[in-house]
C-alpha positions in Angstrom: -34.0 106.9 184.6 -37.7 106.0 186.2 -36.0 107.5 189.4 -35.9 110.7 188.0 -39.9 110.3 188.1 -41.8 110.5 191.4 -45.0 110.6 190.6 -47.7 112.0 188.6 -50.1 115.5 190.0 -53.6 114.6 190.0 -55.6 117.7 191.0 -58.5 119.5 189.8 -56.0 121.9 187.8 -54.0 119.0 186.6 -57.1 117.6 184.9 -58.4 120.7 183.3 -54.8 120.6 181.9 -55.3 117.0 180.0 -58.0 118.7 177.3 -55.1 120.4 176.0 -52.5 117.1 176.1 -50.4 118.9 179.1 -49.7 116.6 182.1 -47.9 117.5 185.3 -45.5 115.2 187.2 -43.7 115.3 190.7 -39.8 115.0 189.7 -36.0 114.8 191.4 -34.8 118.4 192.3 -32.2 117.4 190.1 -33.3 116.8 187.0 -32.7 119.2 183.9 -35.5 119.2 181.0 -33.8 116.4 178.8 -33.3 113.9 181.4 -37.6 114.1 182.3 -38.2 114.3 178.5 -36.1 111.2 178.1 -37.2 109.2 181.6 -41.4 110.0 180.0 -40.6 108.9 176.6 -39.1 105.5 178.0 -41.3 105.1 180.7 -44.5 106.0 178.2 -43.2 105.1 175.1 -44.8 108.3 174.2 -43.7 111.5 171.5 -43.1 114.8 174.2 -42.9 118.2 172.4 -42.0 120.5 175.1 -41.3 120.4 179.0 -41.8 123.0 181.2 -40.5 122.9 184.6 -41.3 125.0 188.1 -39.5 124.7 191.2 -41.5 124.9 194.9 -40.0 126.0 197.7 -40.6 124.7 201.3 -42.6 126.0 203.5 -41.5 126.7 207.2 -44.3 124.2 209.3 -44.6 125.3 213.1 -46.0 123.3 215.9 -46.8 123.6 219.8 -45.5 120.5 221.4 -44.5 119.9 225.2 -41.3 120.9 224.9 -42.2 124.0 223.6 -42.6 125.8 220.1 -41.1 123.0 217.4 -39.6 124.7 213.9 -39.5 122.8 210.8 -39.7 123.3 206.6 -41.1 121.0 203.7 -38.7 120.0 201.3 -38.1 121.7 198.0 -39.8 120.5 195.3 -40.1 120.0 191.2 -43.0 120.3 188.8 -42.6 119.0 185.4 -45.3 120.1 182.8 -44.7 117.7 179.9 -47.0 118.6 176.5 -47.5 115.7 174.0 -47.6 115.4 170.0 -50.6 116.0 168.6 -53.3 112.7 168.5 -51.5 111.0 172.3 -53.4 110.6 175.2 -51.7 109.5 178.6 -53.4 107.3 181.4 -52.3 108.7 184.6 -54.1 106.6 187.1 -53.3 103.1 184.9 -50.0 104.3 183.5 -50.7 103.6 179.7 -50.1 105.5 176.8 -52.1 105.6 173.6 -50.6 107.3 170.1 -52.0 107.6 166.4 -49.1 107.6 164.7 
């Protein structure tokens, strides 16, 4: 299940995004909604309400080399955006979890 996860976003968007409980993870291609809402309540120990998810497609990189003009592309990738129950906070940067319950 934790392999579902990759990592968490930490960006200046991201953070405007924790006032309002919303938190944004890197995730598996893969994965449907129920499989991240499950992997975040294990990993967490946490009560999600909704999940949101967003797909980013790879961009073509170019390069001059030696041998000549070089061709490549990022691979595609996943955004989760998980909202928590009212009164939770998450820790990101530790990986904690706090809940009034």
């Amino acid at each position: 299940m934790i392999q579902i996860i990759k990592r968490p976003i930490i960006t200046e968007k991201a953070s405007k995004m924790q006032a309002t409980r919303q938190y944004c993870f890197e995730v598996t291609p893969d994965a449907n909604k129920i499989q991240i809402k499950q992997a975040l309540e294990h990993l967490f120990e946490v009560n999600i309400i909704s999940v949101r998810t967003t797909l980013i497609k790879g961009k073509v990189k170019r390069r001059m080399t030696k041998k000549g003009l070089m061709i490549g592309r990022k691979p595609l990738r996943k955004k989760a955006y998980i909202t928590l129950k009212q009164g939770q906070t998450l820790d990101i940067v530790s990986g904690e979890a706090e809940g009034n319950d």
